[in-house]
Backbone bond lengths (Angstrom), bond angles and torsions (degrees), N, CA, C in turn:
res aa  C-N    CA-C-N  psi(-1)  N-CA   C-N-CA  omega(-1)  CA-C   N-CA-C  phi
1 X - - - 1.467 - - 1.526 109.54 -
2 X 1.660 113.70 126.86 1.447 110.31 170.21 1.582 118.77 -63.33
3 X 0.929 125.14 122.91 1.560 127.14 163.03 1.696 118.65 -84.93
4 X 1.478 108.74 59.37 1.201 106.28 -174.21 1.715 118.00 -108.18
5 X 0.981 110.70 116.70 1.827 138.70 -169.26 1.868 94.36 -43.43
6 X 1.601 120.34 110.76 1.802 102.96 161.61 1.133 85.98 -105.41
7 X 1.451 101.79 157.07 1.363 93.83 160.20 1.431 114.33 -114.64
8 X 0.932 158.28 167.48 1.648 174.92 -70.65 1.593 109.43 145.19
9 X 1.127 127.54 146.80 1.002 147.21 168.93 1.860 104.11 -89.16
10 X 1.122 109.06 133.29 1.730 129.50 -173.33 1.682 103.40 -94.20
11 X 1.522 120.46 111.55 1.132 157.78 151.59 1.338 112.90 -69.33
12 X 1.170 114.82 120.94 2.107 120.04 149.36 1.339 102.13 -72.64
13 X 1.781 112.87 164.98 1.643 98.58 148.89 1.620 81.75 170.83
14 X 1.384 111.88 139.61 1.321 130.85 -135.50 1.557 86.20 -92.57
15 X 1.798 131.06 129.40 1.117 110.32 167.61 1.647 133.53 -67.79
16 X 1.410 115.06 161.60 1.319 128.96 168.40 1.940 116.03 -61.66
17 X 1.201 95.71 132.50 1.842 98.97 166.45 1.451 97.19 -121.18
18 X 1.381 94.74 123.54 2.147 113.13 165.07 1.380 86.24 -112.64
19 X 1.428 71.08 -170.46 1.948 107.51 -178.79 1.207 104.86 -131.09
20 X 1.503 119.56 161.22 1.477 125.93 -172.03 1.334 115.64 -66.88
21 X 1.160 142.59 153.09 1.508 125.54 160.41 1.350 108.63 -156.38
22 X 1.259 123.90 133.24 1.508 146.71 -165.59 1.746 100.43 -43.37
23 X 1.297 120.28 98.67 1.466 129.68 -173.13 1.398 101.96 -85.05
24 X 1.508 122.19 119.78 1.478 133.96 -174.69 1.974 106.37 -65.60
25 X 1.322 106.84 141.27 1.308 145.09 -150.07 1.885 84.54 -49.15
26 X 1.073 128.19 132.41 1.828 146.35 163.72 1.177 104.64 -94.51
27 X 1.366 119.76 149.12 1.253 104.30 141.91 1.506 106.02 -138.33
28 X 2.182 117.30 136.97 1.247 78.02 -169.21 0.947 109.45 -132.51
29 X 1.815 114.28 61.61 1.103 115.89 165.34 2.138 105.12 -79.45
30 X 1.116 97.11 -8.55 1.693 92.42 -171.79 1.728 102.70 -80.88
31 X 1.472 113.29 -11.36 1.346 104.82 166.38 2.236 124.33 -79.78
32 X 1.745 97.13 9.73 1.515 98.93 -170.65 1.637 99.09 -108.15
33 X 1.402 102.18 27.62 1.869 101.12 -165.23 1.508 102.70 -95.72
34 X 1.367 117.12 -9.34 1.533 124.33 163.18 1.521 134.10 -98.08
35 X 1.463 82.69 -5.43 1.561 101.35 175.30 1.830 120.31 -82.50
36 X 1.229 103.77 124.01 1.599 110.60 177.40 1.745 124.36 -45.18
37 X 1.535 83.77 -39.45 1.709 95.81 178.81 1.355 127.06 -116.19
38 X 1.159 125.40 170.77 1.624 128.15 -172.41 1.468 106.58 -86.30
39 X 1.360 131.96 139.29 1.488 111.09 149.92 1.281 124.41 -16.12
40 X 1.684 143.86 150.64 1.124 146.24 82.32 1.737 131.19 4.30
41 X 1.486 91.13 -47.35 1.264 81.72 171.02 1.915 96.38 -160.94
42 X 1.378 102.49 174.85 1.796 78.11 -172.73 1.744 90.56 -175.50
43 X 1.258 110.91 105.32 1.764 115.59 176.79 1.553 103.46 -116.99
44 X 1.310 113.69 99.16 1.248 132.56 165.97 1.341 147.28 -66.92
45 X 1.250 85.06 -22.51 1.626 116.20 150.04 1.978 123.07 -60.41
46 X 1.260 113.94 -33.85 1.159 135.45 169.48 1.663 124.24 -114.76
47 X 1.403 94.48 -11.47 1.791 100.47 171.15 1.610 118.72 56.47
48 X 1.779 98.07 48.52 1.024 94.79 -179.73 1.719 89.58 -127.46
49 X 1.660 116.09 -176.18 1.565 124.13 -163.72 1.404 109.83 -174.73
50 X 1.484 115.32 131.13 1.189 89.49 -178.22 1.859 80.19 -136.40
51 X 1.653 107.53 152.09 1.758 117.18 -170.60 1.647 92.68 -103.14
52 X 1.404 119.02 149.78 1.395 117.00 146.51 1.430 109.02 -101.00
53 X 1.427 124.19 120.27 1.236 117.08 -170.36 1.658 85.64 170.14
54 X 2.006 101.32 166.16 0.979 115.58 172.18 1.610 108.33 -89.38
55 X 1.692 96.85 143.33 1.419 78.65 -156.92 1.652 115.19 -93.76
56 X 1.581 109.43 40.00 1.938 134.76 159.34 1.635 93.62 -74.50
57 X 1.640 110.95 -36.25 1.517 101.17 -170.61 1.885 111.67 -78.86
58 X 1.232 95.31 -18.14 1.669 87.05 172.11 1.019 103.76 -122.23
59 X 1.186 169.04 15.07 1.286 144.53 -177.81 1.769 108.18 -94.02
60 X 1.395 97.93 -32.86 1.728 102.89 170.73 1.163 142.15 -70.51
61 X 1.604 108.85 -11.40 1.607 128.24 162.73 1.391 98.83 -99.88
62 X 1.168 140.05 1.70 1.699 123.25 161.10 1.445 117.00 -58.47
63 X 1.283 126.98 111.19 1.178 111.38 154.97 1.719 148.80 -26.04
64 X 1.209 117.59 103.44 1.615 118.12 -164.82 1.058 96.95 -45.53
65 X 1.181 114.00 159.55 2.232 145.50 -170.54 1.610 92.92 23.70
66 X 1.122 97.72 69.58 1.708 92.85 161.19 1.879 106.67 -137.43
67 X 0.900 120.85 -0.57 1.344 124.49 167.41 1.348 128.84 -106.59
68 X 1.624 108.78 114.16 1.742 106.15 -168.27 1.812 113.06 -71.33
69 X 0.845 110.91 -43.24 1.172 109.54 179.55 1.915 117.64 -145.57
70 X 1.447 106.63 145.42 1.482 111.02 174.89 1.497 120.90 -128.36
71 X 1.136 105.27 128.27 1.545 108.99 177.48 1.882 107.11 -123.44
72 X 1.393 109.10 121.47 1.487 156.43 -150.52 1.310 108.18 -98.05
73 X 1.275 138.50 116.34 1.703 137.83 170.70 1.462 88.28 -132.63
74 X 1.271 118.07 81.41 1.483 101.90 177.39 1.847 109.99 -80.17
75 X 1.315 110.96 -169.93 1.442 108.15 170.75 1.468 127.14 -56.45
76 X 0.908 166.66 100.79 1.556 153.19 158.43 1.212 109.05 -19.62
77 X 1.405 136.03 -34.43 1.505 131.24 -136.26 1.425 119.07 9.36
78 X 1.730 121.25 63.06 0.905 123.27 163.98 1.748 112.92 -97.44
79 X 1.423 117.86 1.69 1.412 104.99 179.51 1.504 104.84 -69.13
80 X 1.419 117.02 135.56 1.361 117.48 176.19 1.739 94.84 -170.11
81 X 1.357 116.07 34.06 1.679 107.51 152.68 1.338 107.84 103.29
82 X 1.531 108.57 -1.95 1.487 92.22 -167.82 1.385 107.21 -108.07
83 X 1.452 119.45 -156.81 1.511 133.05 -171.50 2.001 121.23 -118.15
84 X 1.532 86.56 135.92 1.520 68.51 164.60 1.445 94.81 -132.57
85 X 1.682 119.33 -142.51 1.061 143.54 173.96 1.671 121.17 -109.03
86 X 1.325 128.95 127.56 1.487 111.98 172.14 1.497 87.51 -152.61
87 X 1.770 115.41 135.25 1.287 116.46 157.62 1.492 111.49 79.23
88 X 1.593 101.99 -2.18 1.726 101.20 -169.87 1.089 106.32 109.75
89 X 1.520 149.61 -19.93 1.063 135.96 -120.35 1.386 99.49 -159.51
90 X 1.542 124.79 125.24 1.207 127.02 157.18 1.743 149.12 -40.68
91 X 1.556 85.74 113.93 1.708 71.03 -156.91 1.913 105.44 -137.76
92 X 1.355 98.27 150.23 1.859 89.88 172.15 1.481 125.21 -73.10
93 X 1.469 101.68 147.26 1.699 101.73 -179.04 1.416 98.42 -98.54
94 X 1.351 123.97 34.26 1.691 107.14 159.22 1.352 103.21 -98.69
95 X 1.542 96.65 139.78 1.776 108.58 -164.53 1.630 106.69 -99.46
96 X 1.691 112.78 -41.29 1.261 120.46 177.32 1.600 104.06 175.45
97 X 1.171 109.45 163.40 1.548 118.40 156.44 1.427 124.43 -15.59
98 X 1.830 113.24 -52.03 1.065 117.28 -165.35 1.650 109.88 -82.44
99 X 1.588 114.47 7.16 1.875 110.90 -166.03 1.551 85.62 -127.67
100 X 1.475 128.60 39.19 1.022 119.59 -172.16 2.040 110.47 -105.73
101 X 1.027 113.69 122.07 1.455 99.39 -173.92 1.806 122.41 -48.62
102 X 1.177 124.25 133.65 1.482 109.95 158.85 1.408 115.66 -111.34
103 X 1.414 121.34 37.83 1.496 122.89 167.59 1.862 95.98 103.82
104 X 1.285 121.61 166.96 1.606 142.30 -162.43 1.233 68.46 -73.22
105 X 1.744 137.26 -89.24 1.323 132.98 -111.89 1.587 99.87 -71.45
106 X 1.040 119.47 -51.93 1.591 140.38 168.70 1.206 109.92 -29.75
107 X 1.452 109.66 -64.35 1.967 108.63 -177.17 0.853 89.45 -67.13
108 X 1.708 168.48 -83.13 0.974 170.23 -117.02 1.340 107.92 -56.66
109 X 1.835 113.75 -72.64 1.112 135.52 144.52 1.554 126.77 10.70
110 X 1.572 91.02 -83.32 1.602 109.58 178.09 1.364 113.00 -82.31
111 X 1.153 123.40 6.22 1.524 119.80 179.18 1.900 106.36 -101.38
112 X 1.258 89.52 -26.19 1.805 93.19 -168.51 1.840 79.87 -78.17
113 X 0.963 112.65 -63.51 1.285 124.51 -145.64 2.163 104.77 -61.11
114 X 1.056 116.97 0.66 1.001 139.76 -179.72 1.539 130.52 -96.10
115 X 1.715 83.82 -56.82 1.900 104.00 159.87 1.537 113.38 -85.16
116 X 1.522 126.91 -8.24 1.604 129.01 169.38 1.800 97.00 -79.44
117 X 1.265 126.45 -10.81 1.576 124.28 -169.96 1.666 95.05 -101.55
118 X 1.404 120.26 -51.68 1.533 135.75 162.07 1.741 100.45 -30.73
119 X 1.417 128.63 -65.73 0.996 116.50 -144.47 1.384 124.41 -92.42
120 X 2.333 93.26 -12.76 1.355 91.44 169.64 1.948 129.14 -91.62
121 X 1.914 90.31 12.05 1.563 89.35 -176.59 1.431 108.60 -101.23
122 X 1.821 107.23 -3.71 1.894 108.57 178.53 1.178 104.48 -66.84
123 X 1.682 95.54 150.56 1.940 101.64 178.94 1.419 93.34 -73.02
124 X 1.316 123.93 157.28 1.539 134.01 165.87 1.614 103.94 -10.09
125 X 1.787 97.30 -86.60 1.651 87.62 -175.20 1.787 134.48 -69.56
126 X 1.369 100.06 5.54 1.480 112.78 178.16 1.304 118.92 -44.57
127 X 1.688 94.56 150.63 2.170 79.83 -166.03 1.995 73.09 -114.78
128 X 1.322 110.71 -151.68 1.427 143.55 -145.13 1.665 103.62 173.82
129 X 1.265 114.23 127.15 1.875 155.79 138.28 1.312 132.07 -66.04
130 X 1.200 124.63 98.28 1.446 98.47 179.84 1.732 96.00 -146.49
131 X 1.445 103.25 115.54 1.722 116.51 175.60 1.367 91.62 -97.80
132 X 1.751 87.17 157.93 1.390 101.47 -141.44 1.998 84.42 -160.28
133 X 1.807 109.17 142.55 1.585 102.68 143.72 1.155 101.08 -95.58
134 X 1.833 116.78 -157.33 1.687 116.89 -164.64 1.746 79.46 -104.82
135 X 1.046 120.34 28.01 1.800 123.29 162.93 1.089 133.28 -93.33
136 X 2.093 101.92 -0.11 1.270 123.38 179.02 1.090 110.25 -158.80
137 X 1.533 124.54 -32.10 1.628 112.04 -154.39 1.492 106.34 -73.80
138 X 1.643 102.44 -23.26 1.715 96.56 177.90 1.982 133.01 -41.50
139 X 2.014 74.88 -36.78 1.779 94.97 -165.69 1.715 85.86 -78.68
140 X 1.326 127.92 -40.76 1.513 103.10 -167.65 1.321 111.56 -87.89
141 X 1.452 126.51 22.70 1.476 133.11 -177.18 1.841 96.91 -95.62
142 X 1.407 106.77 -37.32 0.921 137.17 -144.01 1.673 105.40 -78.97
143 X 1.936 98.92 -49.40 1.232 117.64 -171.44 1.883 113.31 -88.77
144 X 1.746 97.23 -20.35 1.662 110.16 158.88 1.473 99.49 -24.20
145 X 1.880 82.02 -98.05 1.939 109.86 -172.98 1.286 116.92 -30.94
146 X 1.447 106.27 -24.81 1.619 108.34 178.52 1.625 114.31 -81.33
147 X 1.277 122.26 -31.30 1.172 122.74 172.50 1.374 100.59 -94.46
148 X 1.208 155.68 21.63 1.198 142.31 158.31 1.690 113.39 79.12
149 X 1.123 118.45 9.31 1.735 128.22 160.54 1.747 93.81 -36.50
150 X 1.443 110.72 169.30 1.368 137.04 137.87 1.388 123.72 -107.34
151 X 1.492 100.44 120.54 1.647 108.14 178.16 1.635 106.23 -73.91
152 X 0.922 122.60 116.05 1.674 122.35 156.74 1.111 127.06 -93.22
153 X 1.346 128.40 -38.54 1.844 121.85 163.83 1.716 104.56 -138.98
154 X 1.184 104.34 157.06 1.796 113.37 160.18 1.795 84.89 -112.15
155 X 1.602 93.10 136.60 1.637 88.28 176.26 1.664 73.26 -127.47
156 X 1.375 89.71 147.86 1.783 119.46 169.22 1.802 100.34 -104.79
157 X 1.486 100.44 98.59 1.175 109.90 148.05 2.094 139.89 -48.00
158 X 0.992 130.93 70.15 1.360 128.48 -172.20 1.499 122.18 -67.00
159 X 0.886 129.65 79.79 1.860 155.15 -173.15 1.961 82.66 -35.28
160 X 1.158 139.78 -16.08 1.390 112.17 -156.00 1.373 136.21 66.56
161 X 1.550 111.57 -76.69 1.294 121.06 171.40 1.528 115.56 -149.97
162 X 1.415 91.78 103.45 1.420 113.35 -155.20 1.654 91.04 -94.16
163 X 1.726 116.69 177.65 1.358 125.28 171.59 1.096 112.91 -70.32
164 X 1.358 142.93 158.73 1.670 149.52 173.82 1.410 98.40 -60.75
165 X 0.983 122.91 156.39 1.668 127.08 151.21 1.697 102.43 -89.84
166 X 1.705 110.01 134.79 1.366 128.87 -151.69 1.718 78.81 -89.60
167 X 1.158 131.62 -71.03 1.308 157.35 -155.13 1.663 99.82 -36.08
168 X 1.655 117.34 -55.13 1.588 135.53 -165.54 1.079 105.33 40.44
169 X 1.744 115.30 52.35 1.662 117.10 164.21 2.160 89.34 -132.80
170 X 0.869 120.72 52.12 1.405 119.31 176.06 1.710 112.22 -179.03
171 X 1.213 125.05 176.11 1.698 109.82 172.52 1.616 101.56 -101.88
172 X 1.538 86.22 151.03 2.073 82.55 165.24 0.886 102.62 -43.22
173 X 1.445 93.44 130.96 1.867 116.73 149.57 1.572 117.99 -57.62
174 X 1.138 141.72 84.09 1.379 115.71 -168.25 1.758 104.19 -134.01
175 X 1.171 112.72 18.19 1.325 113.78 171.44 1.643 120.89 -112.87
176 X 1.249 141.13 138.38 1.517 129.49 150.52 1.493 114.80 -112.78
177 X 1.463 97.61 165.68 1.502 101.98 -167.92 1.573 99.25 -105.14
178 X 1.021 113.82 162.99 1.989 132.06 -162.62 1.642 83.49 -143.66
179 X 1.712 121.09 129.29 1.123 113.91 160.93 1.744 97.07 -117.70
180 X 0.915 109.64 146.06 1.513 109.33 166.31 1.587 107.47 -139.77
181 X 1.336 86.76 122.07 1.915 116.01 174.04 1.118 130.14 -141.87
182 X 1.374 120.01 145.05 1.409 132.02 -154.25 1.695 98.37 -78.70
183 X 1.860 103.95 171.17 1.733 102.64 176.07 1.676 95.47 -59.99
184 X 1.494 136.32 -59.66 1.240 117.65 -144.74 1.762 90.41 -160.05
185 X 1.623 106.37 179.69 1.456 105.55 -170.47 0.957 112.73 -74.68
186 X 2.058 128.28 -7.14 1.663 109.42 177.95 1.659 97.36 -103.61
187 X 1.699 132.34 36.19 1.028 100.54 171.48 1.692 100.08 -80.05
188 X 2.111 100.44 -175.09 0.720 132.59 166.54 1.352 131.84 -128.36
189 X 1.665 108.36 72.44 1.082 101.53 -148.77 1.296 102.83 -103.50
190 X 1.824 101.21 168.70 1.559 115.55 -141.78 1.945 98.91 -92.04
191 X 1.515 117.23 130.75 1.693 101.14 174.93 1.466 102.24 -144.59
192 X 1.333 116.20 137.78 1.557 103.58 -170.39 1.162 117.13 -118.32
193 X 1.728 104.05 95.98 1.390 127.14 178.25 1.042 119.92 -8.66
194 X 1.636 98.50 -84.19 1.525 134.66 170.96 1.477 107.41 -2.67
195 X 1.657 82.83 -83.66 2.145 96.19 -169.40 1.196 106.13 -64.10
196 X 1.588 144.34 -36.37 1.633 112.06 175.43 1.188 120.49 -87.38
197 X 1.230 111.37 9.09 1.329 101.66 159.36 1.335 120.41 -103.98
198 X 0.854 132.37 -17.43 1.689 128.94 143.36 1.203 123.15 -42.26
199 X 1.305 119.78 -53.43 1.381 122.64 169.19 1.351 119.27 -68.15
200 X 1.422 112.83 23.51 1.650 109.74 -179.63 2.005 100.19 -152.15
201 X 1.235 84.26 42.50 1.217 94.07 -179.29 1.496 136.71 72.85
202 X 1.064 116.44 9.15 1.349 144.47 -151.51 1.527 115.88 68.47
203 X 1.361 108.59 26.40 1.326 88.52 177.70 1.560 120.70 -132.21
204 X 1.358 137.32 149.08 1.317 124.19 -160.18 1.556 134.25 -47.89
205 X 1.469 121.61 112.13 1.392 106.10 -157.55 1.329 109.50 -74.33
206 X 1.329 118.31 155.43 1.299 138.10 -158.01 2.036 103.68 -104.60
207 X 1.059 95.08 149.70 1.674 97.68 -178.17 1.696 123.14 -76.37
208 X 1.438 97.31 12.83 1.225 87.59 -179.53 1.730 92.16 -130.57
209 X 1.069 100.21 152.50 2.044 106.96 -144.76 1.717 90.18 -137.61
210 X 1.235 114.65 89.37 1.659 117.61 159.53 1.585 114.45 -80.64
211 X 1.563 87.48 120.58 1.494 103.31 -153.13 1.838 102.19 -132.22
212 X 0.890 142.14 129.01 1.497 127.99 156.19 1.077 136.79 -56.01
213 X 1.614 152.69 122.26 1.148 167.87 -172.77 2.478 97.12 -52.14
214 X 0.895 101.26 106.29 1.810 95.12 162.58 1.289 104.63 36.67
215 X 0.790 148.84 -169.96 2.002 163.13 72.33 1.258 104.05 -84.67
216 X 1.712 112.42 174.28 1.188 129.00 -179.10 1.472 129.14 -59.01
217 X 1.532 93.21 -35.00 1.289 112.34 167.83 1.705 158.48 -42.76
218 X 1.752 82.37 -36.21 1.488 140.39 179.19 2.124 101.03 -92.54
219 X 1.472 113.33 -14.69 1.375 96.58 -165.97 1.633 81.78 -134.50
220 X 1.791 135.34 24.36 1.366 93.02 165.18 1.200 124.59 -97.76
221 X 1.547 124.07 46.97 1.475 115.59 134.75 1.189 128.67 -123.00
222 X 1.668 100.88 58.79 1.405 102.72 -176.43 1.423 109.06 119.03
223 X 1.705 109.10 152.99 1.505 98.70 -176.31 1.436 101.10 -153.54
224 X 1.765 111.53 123.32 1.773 137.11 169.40 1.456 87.02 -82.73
225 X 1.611 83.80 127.97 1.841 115.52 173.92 1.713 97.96 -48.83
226 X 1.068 101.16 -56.16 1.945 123.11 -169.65 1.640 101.09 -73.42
227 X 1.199 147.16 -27.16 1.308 137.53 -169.49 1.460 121.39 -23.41
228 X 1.100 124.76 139.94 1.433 119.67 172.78 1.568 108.48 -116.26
229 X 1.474 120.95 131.44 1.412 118.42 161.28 1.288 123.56 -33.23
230 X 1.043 117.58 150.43 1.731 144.19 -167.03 2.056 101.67 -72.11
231 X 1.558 89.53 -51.11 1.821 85.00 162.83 1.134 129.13 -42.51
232 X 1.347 93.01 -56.65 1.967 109.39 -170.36 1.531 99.29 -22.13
233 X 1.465 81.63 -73.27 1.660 108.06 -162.80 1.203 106.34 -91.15
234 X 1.404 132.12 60.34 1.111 128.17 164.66 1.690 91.05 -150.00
235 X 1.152 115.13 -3.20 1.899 113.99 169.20 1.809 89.86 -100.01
236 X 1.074 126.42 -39.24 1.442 127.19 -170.73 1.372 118.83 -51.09
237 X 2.103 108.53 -43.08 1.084 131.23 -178.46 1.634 116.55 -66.84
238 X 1.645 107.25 -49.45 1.178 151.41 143.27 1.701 97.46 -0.60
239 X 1.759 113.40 -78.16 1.190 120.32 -114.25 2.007 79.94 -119.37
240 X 0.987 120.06 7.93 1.378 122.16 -173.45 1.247 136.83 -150.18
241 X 1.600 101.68 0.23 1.403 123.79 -168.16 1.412 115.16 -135.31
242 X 1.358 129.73 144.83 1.620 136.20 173.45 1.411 103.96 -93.97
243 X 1.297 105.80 150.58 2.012 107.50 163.79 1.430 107.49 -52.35
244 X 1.044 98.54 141.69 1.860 117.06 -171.78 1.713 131.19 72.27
245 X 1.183 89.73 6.05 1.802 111.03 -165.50 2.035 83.90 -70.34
246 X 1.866 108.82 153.65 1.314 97.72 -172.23 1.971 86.37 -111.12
247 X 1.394 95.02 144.46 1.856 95.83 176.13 1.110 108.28 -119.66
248 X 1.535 132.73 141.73 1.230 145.78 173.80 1.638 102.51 -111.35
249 X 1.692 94.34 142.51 1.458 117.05 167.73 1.483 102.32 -124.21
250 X 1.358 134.81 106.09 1.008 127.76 138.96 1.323 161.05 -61.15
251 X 1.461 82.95 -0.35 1.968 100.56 163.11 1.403 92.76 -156.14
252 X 1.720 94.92 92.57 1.644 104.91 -162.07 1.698 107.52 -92.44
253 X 0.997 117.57 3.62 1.486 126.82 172.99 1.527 121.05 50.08
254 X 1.386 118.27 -102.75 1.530 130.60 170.01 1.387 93.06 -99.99
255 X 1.275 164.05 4.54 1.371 156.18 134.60 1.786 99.05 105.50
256 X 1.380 114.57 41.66 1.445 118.22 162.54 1.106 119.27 -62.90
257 X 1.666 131.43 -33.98 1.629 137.82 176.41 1.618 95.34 -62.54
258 X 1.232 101.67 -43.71 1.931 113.02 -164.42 2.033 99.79 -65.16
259 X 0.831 106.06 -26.54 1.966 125.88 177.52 1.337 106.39 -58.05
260 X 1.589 87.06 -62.72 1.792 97.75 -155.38 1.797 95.03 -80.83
261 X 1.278 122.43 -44.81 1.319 111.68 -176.59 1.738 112.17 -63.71
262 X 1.217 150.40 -59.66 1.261 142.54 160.13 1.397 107.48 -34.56
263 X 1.756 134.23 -44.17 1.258 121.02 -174.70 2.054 117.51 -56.07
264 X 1.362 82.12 -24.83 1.732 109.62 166.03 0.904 134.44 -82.75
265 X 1.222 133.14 -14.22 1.786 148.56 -178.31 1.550 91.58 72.21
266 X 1.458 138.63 47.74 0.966 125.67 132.17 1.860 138.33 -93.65
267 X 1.087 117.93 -173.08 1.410 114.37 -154.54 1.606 77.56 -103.51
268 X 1.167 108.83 160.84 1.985 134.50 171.90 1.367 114.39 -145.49
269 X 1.781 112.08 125.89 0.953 135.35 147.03 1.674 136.17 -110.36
270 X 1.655 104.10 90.74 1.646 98.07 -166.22 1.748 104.74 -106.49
271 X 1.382 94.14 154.75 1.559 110.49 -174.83 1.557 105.57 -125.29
272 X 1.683 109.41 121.51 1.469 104.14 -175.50 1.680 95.46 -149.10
273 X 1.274 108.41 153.62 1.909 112.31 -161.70 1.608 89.38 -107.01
274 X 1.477 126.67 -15.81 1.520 96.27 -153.07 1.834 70.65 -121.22
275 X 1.772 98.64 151.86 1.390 118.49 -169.79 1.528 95.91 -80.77
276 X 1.123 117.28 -54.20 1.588 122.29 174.45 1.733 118.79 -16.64
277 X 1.715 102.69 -56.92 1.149 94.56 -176.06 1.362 117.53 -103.91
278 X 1.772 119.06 20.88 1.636 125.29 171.62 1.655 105.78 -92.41
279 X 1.376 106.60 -11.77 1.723 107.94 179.37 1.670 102.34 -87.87
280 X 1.378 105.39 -53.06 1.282 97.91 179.70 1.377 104.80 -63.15
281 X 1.661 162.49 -40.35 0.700 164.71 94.36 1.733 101.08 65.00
282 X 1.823 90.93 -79.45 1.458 105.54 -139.57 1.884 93.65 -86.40
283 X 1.856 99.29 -23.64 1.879 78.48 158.60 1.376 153.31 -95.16
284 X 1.920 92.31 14.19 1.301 113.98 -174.74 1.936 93.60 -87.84
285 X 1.531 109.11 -54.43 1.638 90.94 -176.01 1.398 104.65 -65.37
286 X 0.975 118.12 9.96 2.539 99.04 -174.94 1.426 69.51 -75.81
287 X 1.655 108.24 -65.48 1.708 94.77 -150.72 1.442 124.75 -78.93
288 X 1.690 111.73 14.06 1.459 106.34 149.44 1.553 105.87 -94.78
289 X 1.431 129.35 25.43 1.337 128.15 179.16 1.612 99.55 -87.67
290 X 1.391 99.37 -42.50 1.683 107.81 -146.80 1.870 81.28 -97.89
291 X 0.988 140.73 -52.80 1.182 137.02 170.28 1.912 96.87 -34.32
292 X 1.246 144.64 -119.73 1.307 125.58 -157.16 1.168 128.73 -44.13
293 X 1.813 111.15 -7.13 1.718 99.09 172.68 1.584 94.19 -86.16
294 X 1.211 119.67 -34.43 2.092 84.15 174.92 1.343 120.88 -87.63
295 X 1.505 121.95 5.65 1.654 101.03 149.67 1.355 111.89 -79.33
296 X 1.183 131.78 -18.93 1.285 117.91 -179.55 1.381 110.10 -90.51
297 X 1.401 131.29 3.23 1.356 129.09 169.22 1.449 106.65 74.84
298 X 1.580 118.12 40.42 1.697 125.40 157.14 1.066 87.94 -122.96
299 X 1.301 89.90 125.96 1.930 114.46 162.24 1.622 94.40 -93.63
């Protein structure tokens, strides 16, 4: 595959507000009929799936406009030797192999070339997620405009109570950025007023989202350096998606997108390379399985 950079000319354009409306029945196991390999894991009963694989190996047999929405944790590639804080306690920020820098041009590279695979499987009005530190989100802000996405918000994530910075030559780090943008400038993409603003008192929610970092609670089976709370992504799911809509994570990690979308009666498709975090994965959704069948009173 050529990895060759177009560039696009950068457009404003004011987003769209819909309303929810009852999205007719998917099914998406008929989107794995081009795929080489089987799920990892695969509950059909709930229409959810998760691949072990890189996710160059699936995203290119997805069928184009068949995915309503995607939410993105790509790598930071901030491991590079140094230190932070966790728990009190000194600790390294190298995460693994896969958060390892290979130079500007390279991340660049693999970041366009990732969200150019993202943008040809969104349905028309499909939006896209992508959290980010300022160790990356620049290059995928960057590689958007370059593919011709629509930006609709930078949301500043606020951690609350984040770790100290060890160093005390910079300010806490305690924010991340969330970009969310549509496939292209004629989508129409779907956001539901209504509910976040209810959930914010009736009043219009604001882009910057004070949120808590994990708890313990959230990681006892296991714990992704990168994890995102179950909130996050459960206002994200919330705020962009209809019942039955299908969501892809392509660097699905501990399978928190995979949480919040079933906690919703939506459909999940996650993609994760390291086995470590598809086990922990697959025993965090059983027990968001059995968690909504006894609020709903199925044993």
């Amino acid at each position: 595959m050529e990895n060759k950079i177009v560039k696009i000319p950068l457009l404003t354009y004011m987003p769209i507000i819909t309303q929810e409306k009852v999205t007719h029945k998917k099914d998406i196991s008929r989107l794995f009929e081009d795929i080489p390999q089987k799920p990892y894991f695969e509950d059909t009963k709930r229409n959810i799936a998760l691949f072990k694989a890189n996710c160059f190996d699936i995203l290119p047999n997805l069928h184009e406009n068949s995915i309503d929405m995607i939410f993105a944790d790509p790598p930071y590639f901030l491991s590079n030797g140094g230190f932070t804080c966790h728990a009190g306690k000194k600790v390294s920020v190298n995460k693994g192999k896969w958060d390892i820098s290979k130079g500007l041009e390279e991340n660049y590279i693999f970041t366009q070339r990732w969200l150019r695979e993202c943008q040809r499987v969104l349905t028309p009005n499909g939006t896209i997620w992508v959290s980010g530190t300022s160790h990356i989100i620049y290059t995928v802000g960057s590689a958007m405009q370059t593919l011709g996405y629509k930006i609709l918000n930078d949301i500043a994530w606020f951690k609350v109570n984040p770790p100290p910075n060890l160093s005390c030559r910079y300010f806490t780090h305690s924010t991340e950025t969330i970009l969310w943008a549509a496939k292209n400038k004629d989508s129409k993409h779907f956001f539901n007023y209504p509910l976040m603003k209810k959930m914010n008192n009736d009043k219009q929610m604001l882009s910057l989202w004070s949120i808590k970092a994990p708890g313990s609670a959230e990681k006892i089976y296991g714990k992704h350096p990168t994890q995102k709370p179950i909130e996050l992504l459960d206002r994200i799911v919330k705020a962009s998606t209809r019942t039955g809509d299908i969501i892809l994570d392509p660097f699905s990690g501990s399978a928190t997108t995979g949480i919040a979308a079933h906690k919703e009666g939506r459909q999940y498709i996650g993609i994760e390379l390291e086995e470590e975090y598809l086990k922990t994965s697959i025993k965090r959704l059983k027990d968001a399985f059995r968690d909504k069948e006894r609020l709903s009173g199925n044993h």
